[in-house]
Backbone as JSON, one array per atom type, in Angstrom:
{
  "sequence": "XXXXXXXXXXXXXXXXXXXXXXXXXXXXXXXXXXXXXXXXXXXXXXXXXXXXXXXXXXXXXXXXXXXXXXXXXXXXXXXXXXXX",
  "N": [[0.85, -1.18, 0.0], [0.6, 2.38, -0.79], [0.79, 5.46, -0.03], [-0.28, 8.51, -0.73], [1.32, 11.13, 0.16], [1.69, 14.05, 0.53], [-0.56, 14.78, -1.01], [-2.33, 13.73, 0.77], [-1.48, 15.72, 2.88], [-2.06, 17.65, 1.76], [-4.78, 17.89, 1.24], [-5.82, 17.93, 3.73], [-4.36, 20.59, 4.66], [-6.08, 22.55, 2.95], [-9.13, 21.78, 3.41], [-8.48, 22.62, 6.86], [-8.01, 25.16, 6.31], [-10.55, 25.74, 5.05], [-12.44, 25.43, 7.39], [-11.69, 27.39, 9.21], [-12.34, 29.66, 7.7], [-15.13, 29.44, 7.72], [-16.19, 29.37, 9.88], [-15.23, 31.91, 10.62], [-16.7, 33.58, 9.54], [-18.87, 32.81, 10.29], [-19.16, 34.14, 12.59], [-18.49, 36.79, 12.33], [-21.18, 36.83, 11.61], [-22.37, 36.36, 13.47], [-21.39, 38.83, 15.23], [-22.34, 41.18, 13.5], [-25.07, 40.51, 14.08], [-25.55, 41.51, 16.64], [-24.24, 43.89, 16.9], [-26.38, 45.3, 15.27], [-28.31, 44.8, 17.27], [-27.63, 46.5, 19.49], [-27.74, 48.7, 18.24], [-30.68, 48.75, 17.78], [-31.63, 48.85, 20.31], [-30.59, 51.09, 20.93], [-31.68, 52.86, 19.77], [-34.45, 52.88, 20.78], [-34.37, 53.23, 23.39], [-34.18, 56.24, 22.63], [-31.88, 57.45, 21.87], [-31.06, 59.04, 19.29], [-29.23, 58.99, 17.26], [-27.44, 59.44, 14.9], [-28.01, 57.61, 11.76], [-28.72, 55.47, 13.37], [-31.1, 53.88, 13.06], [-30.37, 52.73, 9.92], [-28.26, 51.71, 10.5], [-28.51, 49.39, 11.94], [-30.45, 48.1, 10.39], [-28.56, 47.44, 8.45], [-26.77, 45.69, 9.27], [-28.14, 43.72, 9.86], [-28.61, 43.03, 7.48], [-26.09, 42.1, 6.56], [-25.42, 40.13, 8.65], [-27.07, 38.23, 7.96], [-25.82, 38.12, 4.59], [-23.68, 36.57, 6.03], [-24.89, 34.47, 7.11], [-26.13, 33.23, 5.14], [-23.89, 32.53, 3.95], [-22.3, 30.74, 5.12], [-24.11, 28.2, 5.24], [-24.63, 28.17, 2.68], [-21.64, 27.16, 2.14], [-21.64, 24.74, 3.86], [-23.68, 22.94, 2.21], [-22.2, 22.48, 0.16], [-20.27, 21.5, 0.77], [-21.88, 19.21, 1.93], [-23.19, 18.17, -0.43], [-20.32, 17.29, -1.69], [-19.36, 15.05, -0.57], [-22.25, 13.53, -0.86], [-22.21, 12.82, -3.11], [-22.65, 12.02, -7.03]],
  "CA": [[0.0, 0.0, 0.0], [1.05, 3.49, -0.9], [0.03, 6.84, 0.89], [0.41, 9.94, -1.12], [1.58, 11.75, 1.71], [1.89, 15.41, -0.59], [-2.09, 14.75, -1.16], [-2.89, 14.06, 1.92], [-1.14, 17.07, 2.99], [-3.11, 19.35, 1.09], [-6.19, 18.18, 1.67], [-5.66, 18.36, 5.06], [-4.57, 22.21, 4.54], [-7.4, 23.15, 2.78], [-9.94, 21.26, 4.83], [-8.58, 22.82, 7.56], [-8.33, 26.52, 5.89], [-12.3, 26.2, 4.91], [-12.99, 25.46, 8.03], [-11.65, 28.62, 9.84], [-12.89, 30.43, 6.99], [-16.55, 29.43, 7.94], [-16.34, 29.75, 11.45], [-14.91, 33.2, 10.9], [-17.46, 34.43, 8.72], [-20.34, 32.99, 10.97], [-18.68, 34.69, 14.19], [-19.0, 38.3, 11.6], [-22.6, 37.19, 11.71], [-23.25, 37.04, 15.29], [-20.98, 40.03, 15.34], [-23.34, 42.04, 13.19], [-26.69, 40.1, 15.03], [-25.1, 42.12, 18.05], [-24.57, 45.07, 16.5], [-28.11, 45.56, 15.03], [-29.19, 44.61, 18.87], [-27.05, 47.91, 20.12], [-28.29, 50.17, 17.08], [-32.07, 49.21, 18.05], [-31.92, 49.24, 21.7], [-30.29, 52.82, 21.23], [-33.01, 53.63, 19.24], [-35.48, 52.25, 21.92], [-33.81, 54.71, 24.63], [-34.28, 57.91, 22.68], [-30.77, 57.64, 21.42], [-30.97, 59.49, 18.04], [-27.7, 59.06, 17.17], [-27.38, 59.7, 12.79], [-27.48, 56.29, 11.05], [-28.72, 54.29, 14.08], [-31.74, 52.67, 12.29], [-29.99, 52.02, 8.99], [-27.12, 51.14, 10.78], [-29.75, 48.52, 12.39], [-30.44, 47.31, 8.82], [-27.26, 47.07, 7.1], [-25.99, 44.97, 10.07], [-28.69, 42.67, 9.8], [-28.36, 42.27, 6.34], [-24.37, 41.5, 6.91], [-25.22, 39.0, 9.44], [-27.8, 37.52, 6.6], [-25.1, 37.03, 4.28], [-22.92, 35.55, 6.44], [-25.06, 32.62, 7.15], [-25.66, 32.49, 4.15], [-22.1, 31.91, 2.74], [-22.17, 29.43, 5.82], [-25.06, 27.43, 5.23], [-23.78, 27.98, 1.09], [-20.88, 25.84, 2.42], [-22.36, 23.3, 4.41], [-24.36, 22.45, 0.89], [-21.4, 22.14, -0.73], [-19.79, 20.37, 1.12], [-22.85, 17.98, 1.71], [-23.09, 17.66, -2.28], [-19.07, 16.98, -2.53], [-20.14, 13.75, 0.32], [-23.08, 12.5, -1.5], [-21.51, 12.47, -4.74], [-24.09, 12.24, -8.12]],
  "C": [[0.9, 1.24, 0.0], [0.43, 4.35, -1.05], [0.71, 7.63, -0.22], [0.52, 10.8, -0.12], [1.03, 13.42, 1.21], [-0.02, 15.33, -0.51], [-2.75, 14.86, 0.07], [-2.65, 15.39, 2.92], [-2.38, 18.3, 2.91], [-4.58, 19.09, 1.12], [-6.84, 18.21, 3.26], [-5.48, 20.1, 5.61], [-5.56, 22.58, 4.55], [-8.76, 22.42, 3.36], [-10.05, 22.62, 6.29], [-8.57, 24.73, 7.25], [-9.65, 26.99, 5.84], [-12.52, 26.39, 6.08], [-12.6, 26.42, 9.05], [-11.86, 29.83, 9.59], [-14.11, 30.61, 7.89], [-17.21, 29.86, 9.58], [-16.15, 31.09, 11.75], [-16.19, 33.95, 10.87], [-18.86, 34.02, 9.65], [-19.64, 33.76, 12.92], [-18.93, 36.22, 13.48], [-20.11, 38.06, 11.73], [-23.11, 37.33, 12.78], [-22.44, 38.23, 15.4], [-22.2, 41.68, 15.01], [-25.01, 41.99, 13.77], [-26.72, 41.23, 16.5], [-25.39, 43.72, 18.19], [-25.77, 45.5, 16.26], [-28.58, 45.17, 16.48], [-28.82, 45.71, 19.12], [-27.84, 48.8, 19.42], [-30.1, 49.85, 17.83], [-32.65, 49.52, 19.72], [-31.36, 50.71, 22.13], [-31.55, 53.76, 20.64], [-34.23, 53.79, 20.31], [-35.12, 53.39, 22.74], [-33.86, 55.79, 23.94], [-32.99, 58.54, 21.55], [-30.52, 58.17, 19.7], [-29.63, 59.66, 17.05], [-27.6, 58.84, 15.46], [-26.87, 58.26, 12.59], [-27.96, 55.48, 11.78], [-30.01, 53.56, 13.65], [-31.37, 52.19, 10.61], [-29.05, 51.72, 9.51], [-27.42, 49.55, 11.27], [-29.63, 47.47, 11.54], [-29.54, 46.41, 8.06], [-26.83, 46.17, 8.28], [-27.04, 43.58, 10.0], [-28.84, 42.08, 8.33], [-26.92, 41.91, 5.71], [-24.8, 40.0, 7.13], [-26.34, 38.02, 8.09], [-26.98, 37.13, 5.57], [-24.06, 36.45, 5.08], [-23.41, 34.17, 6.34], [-25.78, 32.29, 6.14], [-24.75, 31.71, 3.42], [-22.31, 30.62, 3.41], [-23.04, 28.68, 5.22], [-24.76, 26.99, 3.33], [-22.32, 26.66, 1.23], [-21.21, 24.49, 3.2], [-22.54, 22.59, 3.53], [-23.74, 22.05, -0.07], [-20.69, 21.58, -0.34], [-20.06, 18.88, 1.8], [-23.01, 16.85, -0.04], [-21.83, 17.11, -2.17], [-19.08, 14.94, -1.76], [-20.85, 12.99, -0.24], [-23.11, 11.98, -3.07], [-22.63, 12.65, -5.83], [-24.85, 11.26, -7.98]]
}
């Protein structure tokens, strides 16, 4: 029996590259879930502060694509699993 070692390598890299990708990018989405919590509970208090309900917005439609991309990778890397 013979290991491509070099192969296994690299798919061990990138494996492990996606997967700190995805984790990043869904930690930006609770980041921005957070944010849009601050922007509307400032709003809530009075806090008129320029931008704080589109700031609201645009943070929740961040955190929207994030888990998208995520949930975009999951699917693809469910499909690359279940083959055709």
């Amino acid at each position: 029996m013979h290991i491509k070692w070099n192969a296994l390598a690299q798919t061990a890299g990138l494996s492990f590259g996606v997967t700190v990708a995805v984790v990043a990018v869904f930690a930006l989405g609770i980041l921005a879930l957070s944010r849009r919590e601050a922007a509307v509970s400032a709003a809530a208090e009075g806090g008129t502060a320029t931008g704080t309900a589109g700031g609201g917005r645009l943070a929740l439609a961040g955190a929207c694509v994030c888990f998208a991309l995520c949930g975009g990778a999951v699917l693809y890397g469910l499909s690359l699993i279940a083959g055709k």
